[in-house]
PAMI-903877 format. One record per residue (C-alpha): x, y, z; residue in three letters; residue number from 0. Coordinates in nm, 2 decimals. Layout:
BEGIN
{{X,Y,Z},'ala',NUM}
...
This chain:
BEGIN
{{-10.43,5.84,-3.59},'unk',0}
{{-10.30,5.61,-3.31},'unk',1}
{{-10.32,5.27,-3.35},'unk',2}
{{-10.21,4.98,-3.08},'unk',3}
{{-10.00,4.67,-3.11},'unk',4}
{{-10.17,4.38,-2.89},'unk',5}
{{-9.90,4.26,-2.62},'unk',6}
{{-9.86,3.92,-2.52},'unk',7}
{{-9.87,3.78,-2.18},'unk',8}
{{-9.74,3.99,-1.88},'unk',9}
{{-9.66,4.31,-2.11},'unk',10}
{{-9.81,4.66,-2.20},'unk',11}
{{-10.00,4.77,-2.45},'unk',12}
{{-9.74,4.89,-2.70},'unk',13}
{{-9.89,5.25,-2.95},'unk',14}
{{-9.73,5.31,-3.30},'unk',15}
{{-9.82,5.62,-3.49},'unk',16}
{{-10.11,5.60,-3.72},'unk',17}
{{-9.90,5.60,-4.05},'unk',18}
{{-9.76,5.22,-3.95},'unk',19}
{{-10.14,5.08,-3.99},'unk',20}
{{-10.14,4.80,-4.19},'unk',21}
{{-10.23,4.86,-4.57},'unk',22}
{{-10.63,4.80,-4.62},'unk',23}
{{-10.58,4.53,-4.90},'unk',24}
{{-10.41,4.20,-4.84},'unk',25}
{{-10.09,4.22,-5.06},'unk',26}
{{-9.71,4.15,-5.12},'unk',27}
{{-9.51,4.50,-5.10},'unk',28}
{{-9.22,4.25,-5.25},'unk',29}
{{-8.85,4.39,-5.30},'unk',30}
{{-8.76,4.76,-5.36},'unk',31}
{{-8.43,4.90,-5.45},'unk',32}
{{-8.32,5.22,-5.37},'unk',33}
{{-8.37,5.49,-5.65},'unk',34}
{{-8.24,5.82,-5.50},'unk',35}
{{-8.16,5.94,-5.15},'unk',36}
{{-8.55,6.02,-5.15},'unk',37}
{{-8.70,5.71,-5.33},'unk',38}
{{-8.75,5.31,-5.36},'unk',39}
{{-8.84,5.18,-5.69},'unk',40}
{{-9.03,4.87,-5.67},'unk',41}
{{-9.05,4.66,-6.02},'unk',42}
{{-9.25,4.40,-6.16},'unk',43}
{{-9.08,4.08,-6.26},'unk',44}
{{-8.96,4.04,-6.60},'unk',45}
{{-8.76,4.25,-6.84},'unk',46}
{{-8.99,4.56,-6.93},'unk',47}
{{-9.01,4.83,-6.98},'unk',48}
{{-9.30,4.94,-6.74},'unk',49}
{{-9.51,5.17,-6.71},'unk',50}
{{-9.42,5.39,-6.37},'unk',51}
{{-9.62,5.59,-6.10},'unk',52}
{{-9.46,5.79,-5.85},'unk',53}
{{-9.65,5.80,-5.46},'unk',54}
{{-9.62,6.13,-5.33},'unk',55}
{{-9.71,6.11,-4.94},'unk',56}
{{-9.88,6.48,-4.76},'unk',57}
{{-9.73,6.61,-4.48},'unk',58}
{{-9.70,6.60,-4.11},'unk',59}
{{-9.68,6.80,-3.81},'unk',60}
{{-9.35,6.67,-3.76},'unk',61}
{{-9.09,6.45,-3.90},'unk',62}
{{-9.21,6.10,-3.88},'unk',63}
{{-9.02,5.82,-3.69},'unk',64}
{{-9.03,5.59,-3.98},'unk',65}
{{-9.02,5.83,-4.35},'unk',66}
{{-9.32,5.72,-4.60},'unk',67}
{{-9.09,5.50,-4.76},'unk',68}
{{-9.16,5.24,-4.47},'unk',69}
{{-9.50,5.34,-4.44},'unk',70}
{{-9.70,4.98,-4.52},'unk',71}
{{-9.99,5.20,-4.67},'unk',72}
{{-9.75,5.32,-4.96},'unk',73}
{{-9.59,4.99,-4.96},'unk',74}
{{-9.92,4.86,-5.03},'unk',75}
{{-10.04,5.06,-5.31},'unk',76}
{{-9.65,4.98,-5.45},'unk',77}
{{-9.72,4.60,-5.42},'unk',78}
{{-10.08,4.59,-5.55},'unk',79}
{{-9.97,4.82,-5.91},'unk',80}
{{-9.64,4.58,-5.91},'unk',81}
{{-9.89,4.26,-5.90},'unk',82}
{{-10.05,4.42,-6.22},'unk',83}
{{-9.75,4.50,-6.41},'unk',84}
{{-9.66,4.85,-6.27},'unk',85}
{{-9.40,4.96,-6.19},'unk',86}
{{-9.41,5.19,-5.82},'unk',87}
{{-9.19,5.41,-5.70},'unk',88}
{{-9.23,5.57,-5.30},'unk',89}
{{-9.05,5.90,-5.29},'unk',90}
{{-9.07,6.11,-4.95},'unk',91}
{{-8.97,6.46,-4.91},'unk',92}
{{-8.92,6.76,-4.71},'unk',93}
{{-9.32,6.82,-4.63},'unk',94}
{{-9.26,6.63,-4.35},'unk',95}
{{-9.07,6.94,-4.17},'unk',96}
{{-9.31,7.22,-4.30},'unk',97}
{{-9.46,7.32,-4.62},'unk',98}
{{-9.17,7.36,-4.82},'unk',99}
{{-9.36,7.33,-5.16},'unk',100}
{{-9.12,7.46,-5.40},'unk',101}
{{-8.86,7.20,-5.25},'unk',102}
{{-9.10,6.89,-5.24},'unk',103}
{{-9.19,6.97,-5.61},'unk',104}
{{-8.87,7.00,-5.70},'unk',105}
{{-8.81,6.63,-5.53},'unk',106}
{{-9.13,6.49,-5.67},'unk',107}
{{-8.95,6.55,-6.06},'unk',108}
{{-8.63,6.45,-5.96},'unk',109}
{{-8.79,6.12,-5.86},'unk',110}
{{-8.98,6.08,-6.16},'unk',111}
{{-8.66,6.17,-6.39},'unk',112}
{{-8.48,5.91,-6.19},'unk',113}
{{-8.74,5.66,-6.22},'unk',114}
{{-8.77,5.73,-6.62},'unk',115}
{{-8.41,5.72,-6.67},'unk',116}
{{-8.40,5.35,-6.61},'unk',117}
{{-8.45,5.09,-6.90},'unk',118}
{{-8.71,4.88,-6.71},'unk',119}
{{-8.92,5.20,-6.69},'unk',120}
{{-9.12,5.32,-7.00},'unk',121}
{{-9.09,5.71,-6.93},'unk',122}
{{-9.43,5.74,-7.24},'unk',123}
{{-9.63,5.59,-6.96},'unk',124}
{{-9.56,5.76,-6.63},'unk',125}
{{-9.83,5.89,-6.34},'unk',126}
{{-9.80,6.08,-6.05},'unk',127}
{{-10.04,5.93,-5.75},'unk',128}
{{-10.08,6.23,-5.46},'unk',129}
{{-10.22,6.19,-5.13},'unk',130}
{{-10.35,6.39,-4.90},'unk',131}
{{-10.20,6.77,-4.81},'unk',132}
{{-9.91,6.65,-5.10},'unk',133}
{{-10.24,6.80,-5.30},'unk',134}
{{-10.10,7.10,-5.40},'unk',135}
{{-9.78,6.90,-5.53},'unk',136}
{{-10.02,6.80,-5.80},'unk',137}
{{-10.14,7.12,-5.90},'unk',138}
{{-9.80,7.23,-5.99},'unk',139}
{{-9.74,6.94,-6.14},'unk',140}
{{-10.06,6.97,-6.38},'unk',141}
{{-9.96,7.38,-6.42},'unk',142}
{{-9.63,7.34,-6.51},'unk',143}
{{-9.50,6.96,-6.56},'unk',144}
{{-9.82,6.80,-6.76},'unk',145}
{{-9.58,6.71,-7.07},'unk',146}
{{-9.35,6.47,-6.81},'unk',147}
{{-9.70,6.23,-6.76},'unk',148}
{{-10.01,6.16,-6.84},'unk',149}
{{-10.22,6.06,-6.55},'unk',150}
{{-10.27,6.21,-6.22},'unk',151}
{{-10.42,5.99,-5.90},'unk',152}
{{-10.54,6.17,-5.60},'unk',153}
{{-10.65,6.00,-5.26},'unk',154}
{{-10.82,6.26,-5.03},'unk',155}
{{-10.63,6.56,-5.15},'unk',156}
{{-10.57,6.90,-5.00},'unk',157}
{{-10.64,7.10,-5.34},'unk',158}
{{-10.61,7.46,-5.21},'unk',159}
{{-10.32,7.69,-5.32},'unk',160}
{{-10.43,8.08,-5.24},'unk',161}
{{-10.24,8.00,-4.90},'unk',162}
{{-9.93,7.92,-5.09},'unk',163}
{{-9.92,8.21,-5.34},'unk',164}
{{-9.73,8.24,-5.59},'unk',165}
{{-9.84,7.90,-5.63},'unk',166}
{{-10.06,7.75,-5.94},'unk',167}
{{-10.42,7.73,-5.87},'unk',168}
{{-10.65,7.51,-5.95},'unk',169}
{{-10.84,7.67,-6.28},'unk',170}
{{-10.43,7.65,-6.42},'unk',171}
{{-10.39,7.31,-6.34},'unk',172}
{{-10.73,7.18,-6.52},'unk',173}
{{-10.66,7.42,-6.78},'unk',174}
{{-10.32,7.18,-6.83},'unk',175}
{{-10.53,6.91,-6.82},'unk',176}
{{-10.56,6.83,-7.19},'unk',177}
{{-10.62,6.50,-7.20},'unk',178}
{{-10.47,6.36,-6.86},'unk',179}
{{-10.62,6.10,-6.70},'unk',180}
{{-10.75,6.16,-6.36},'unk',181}
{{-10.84,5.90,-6.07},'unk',182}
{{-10.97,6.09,-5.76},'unk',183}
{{-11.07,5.91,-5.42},'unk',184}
{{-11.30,6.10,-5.13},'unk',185}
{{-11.40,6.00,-4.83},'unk',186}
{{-11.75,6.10,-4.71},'unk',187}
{{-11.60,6.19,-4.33},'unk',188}
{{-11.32,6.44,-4.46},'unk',189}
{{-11.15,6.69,-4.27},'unk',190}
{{-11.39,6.99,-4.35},'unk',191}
{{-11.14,7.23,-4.50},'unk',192}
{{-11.02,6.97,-4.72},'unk',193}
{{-11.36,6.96,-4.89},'unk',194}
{{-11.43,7.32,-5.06},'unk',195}
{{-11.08,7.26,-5.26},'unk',196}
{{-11.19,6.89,-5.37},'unk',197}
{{-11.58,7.00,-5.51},'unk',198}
{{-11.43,7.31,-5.67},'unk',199}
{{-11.14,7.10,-5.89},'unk',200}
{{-11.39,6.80,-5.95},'unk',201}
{{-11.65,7.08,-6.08},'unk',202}
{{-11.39,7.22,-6.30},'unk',203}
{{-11.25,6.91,-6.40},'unk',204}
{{-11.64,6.79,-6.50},'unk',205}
{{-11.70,7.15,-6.70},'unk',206}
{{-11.35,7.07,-6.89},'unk',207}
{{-11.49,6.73,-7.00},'unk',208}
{{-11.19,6.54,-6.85},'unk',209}
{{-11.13,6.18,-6.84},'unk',210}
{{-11.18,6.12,-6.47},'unk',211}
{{-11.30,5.86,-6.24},'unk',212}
{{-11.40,5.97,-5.92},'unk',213}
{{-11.44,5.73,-5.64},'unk',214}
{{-11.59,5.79,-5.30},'unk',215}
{{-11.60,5.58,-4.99},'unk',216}
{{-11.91,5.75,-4.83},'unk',217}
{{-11.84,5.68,-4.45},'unk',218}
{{-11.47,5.66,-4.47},'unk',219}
{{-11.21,5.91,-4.28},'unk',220}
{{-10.93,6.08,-4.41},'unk',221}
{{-10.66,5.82,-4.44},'unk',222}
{{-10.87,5.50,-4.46},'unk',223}
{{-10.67,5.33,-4.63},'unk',224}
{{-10.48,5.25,-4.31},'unk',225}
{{-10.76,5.22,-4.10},'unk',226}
{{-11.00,4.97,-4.00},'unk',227}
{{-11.07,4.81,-4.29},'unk',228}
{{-11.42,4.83,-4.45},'unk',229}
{{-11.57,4.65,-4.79},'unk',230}
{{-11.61,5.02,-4.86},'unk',231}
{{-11.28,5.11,-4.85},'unk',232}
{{-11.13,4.81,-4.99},'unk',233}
{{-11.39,4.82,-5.34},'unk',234}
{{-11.26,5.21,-5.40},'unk',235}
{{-10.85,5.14,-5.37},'unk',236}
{{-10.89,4.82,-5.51},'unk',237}
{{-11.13,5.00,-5.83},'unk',238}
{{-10.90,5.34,-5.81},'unk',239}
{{-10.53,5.07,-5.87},'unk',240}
{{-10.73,4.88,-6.08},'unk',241}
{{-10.81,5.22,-6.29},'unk',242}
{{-10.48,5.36,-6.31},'unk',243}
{{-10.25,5.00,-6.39},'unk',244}
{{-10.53,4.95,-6.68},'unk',245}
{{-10.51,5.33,-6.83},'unk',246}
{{-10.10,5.29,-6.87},'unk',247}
{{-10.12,4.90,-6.96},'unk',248}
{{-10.31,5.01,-7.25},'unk',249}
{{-10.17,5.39,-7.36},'unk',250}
């Protein structure tokens, strides 16, 4: 999605890439340090230890001009979980140049070991928060890394993984379930070959009695959370941060 910057007097109208959107809530990103060479840590004040989620972007085409790190849709969702005691960490990886899944999983557990290796950070309450075509990051994770958390977020996720073999598929990855918690956003105006993957893993995920939430934003696109805002939109990030920061405030 394009977006445009308004110009002032006498100048063009200046396009950024979709991605640099402001978030769809109103908050404070606040400071972030540098955690690895592929991730920010962003901490809530006072001494800890927190509870930690690691944002794990999709992919793109192409390499972005600004990586997620700088993305202020994944500083947003860092600032609102810092504002309610979470700790956030923004990790991007090499899905940005092609679907290198083995390496971005590989990334995605290094960050998390990085993250939990800090005394701030309380590595019993950690959570992994995927977006979009990162989806298949999470099945993995599930399949084979379920011990290392114990809540999984997804935002309009890509959920297939038959394209990928050898790859986990989905009926491993609720089978590892075993008591995670799961947070999963829709959007009613998805990308069509996004939905089969998303109904099949919610349907398995209901048959396995799992503790889920599932949110939906009925009119919204695929990335609205860096879109036009609607009260929509805002009521199912607001409810799906809300959901996760209370599950690992109270584990």
């Amino acid at each position: 999605m394009e977006g445009t910057v308004s110009p002032t007097e006498g100048q063009q109208p200046v396009h950024r890439p979709g991605y640099l959107n402001p978030f769809i809530l109103d908050v404070t990103s606040g400071a972030s340090e540098v955690l690895t060479d592929h991730a920010d840590l962003y901490l809530p004040d006072g001494p800890g230890p927190f509870p930690v989620v690691v944002l794990v972007p999709g992919m793109l085409r192409e390499p972005p001009e600004i990586g997620p790190r700088g993305w202020p849709v994944f500083e947003g969702y860092a600032g609102a979980l810092v504002a309610r005691g979470v700790a956030a960490v923004v990790m991007d990886h090499d899905l940005s140049n092609g679907p290198d899944y083995p390496k971005a999983l590989a990334e995605a557990v290094r960050t998390l070991d990085a993250a939990t290796a800090r005394p701030e950070v309380d590595s019993d309450r950690a959570a992994f928060w995927v977006f979009s075509a990162g989806g298949p990051l999470a099945l993995a994770l599930l399949a084979e890394h379920a011990d290392r958390f114990d809540l999984l977020a997804l935002t309009y996720p890509f959920l297939e993984s038959e394209p990928l073999a050898p790859w986990p598929s989905r009926e491993e990855a609720v089978a590892a379930l075993d008591g995670h918690r799961l947070v999963v956003t829709t959007v009613g105006q998805e990308f069509p070959d996004f939905v089969p993957g998303q109904q099949a893993f919610l349907a398995a995920a209901r048959a396995a009695r799992a503790d889920l939430d599932e949110l939906t934003v009925p009119d919204g696109d695929h990335g609205f959370d860096s879109q036009e805002p609607t009260e929509d939109g805002r009521t199912a990030v607001t409810r799906a941060i809300a959901a996760v920061a209370r599950h690992l405030l109270d584990a």
